[in-house]
BAVO-482837 format. One line per field, with one value per residue (C-alpha): residue number from 0; x, y, z. Coordinates in Angstrom, 3 decimals. Layout:
BEGIN
num = (NUM_...);
east = (X_...);
north = (Y_...);
up = (Z_...);
//
This chain:
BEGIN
num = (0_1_2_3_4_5_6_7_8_9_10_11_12_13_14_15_16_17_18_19_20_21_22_23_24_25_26_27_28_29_30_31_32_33_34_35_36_37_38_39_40_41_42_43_44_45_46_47_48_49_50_51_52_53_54_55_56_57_58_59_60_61_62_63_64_65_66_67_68_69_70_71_72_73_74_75_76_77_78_79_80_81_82_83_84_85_86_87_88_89_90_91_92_93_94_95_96_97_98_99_100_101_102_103_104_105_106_107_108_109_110_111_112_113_114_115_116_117_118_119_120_121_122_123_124_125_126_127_128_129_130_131_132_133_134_135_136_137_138_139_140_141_142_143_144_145_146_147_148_149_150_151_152_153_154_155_156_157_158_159_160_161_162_163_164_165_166_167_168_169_170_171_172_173_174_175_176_177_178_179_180_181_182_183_184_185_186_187_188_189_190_191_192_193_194_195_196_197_198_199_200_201_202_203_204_205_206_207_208_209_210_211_212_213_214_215_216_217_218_219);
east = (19.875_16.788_18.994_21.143_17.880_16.382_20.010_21.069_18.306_15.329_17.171_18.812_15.209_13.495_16.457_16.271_14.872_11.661_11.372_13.789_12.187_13.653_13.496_12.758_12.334_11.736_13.313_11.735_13.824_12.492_13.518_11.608_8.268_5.525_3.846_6.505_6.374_2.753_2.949_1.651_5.120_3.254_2.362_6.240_6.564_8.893_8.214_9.896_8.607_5.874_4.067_4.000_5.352_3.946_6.916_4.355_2.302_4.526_5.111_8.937_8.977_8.247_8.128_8.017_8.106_8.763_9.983_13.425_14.908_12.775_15.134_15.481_12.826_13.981_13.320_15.387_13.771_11.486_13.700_13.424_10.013_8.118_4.870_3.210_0.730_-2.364_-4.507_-8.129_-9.768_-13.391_-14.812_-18.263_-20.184_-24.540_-25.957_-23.128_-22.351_-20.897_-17.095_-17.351_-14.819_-16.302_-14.371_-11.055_-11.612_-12.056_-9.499_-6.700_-8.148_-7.743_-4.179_-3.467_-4.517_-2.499_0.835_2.520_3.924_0.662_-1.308_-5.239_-5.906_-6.769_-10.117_-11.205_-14.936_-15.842_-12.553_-12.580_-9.196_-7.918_-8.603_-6.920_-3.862_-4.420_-4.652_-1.691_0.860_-0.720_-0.500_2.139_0.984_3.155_0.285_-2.616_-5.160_-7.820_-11.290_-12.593_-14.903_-12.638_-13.077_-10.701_-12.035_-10.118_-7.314_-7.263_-8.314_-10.688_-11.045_-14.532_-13.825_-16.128_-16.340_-15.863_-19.413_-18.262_-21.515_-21.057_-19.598_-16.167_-14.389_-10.955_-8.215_-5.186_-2.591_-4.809_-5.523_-1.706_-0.984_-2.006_1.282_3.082_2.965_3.481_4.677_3.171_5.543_2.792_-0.328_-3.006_-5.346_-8.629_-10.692_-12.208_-10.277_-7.719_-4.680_-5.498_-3.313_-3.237_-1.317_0.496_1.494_2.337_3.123_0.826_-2.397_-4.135_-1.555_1.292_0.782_1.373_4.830_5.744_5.570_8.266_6.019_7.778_4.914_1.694);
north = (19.873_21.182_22.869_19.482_17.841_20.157_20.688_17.088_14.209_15.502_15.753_12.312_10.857_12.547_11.310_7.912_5.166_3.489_1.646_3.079_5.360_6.775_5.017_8.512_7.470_9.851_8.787_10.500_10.681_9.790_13.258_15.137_17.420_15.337_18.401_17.906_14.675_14.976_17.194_15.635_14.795_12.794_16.427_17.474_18.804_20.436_23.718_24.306_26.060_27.266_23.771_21.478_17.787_16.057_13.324_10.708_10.366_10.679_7.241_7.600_8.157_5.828_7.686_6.483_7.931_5.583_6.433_6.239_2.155_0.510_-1.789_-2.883_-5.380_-9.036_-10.117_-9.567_-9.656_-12.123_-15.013_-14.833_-17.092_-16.019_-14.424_-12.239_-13.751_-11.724_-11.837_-9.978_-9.791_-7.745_-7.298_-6.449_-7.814_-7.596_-3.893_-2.295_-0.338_-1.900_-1.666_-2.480_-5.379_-6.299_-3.767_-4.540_-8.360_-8.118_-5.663_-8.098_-11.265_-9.001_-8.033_-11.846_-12.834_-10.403_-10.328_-13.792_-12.430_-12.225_-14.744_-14.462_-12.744_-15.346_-13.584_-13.743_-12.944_-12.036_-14.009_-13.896_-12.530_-16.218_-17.489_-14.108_-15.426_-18.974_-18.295_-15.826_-18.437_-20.822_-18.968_-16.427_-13.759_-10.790_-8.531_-8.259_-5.885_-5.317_-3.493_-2.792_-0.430_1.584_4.789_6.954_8.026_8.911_8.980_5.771_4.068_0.744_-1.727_-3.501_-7.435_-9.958_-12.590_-16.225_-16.844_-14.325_-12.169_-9.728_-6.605_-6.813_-3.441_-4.225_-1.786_-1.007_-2.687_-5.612_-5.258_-4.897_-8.253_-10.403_-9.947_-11.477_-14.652_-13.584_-9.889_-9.168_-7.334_-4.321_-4.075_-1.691_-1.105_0.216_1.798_4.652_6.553_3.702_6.296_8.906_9.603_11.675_15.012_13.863_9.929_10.452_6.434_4.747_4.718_2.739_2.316_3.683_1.249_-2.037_0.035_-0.378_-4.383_-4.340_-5.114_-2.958_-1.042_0.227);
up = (-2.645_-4.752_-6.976_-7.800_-8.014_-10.872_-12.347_-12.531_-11.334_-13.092_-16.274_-15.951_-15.281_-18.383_-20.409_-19.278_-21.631_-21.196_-18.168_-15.941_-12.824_-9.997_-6.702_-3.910_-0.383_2.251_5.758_8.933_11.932_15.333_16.620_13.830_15.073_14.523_12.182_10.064_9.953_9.222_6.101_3.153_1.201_-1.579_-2.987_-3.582_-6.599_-9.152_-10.791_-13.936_-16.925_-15.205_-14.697_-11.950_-11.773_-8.655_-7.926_-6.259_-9.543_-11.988_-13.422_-13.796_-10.086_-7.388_-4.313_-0.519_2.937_6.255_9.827_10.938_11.554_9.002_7.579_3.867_2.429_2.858_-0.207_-3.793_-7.381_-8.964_-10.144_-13.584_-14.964_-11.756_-12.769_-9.897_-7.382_-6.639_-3.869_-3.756_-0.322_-0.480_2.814_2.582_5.844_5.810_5.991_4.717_1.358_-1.772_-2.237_-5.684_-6.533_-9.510_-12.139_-9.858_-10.227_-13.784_-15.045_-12.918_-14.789_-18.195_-17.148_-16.419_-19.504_-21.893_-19.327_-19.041_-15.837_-13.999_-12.438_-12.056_-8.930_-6.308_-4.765_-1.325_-0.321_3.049_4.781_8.480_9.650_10.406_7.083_5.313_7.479_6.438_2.666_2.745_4.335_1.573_-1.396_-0.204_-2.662_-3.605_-4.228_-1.477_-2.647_0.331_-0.313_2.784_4.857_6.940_9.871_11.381_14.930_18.255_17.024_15.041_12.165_12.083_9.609_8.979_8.724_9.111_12.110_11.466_9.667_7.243_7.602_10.785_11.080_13.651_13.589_13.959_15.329_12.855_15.230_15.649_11.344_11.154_13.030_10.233_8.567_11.025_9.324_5.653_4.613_0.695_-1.364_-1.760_0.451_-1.358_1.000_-0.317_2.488_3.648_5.640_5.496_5.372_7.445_10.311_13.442_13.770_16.420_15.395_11.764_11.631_13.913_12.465_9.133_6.428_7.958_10.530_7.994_6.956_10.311_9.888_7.449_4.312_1.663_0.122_1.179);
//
């Protein structure tokens, strides 16, 4: 297999023309040790002529890993005219440190205004978790971009949200953080938190990120 992949997919991705990648998804079976499972596959790389070419950051490449019985995404292409729907949640309750939105906001509203086929990013400031699951079954974005406080402790990873006065700390669980997709699924979750994709050695996919690719949303 790695030699057909040096021999005969590399090549045909380095020949291809511009804007055509290679779609690499990783499946994990149930059955698999967990320490395998656990390996940090984002770092595969190719070594020819004595230089490295990490797969999961090369831009031709786009490069995913998910447990076993994780269905296909429900959802097709953009019908053609459809520009992108953004949504920015920054959760910063009193007392804690800054997650610094502002440079994120404002590179998304330059994008939006040079690319026809993105909207301005519609921002949310301090949501309480019912009103992030309010505004995503309103707006139904395909993008949800979340800058959070996050912590990874007994074997788990916590999110900091706010309660409803949008001011207090609530640390909430990653299966409880997870069930706000239930309503609507985003295309790609980027979840930008501390912490937010660490996972246990024993649980590969039941903690932080890996917990949202268990809801079905396509990219996280």
């Amino acid at each position: 297999v790695a030699a057909h992949f040096e021999e005969v997919v590399w090549p045909a991705v380095q020949d291809a023309p511009d804007g055509c990648y290679l779609s690499l998804s990783l499946t994990l079976q149930k059955e698999v040790d967990a320490a395998i499972s656990a390996l940090p596959w984002e770092f595969l790389y190719l070594s020819l002529d004595r230089t490295r070419t990490f797969l999961a950051t090369d831009r031709r490449v786009a490069f995913s890993r998910r447990p076993e019985g994780d269905g296909p995404p429900e959802d097709g292409p953009l019908a053609a005219g459809d520009a992108i729907r953004v949504m920015l949640a920054v959760l910063q309750p009193q007392g804690m440190g800054n997650v610094a939105s502002a440079r994120i906001q404002n590179t998304l509203n330059e994008w939006a205004e040079t690319d026809q086929r993105l909207l301005p990013p519609v921002v949310l400031t301090n949501p309480s978790p019912q009103t992030v699951e309010q505004k995503m079954e309103a707006y139904q974005p395909h993008i949800l971009h979340i800058l959070a406080h996050g912590r990874f402790e007994d074997r788990g990873t916590y999110f900091a949200l706010v309660d409803g006065a949008g001011q207090a700390v609530r640390w909430y669980r990653d299966r409880s953080f997870a069930d706000l997709f239930q309503i609507h699924r985003p295309r790609l979750v980027l979840l930008q938190a501390c912490e937010g994709g660490r996972s246990s050695d024993i649980s590969t996919f039941a903690q932080g990120a890996a917990r949202l690719a268990g809801h079905r949303i396509p990219a996280v």
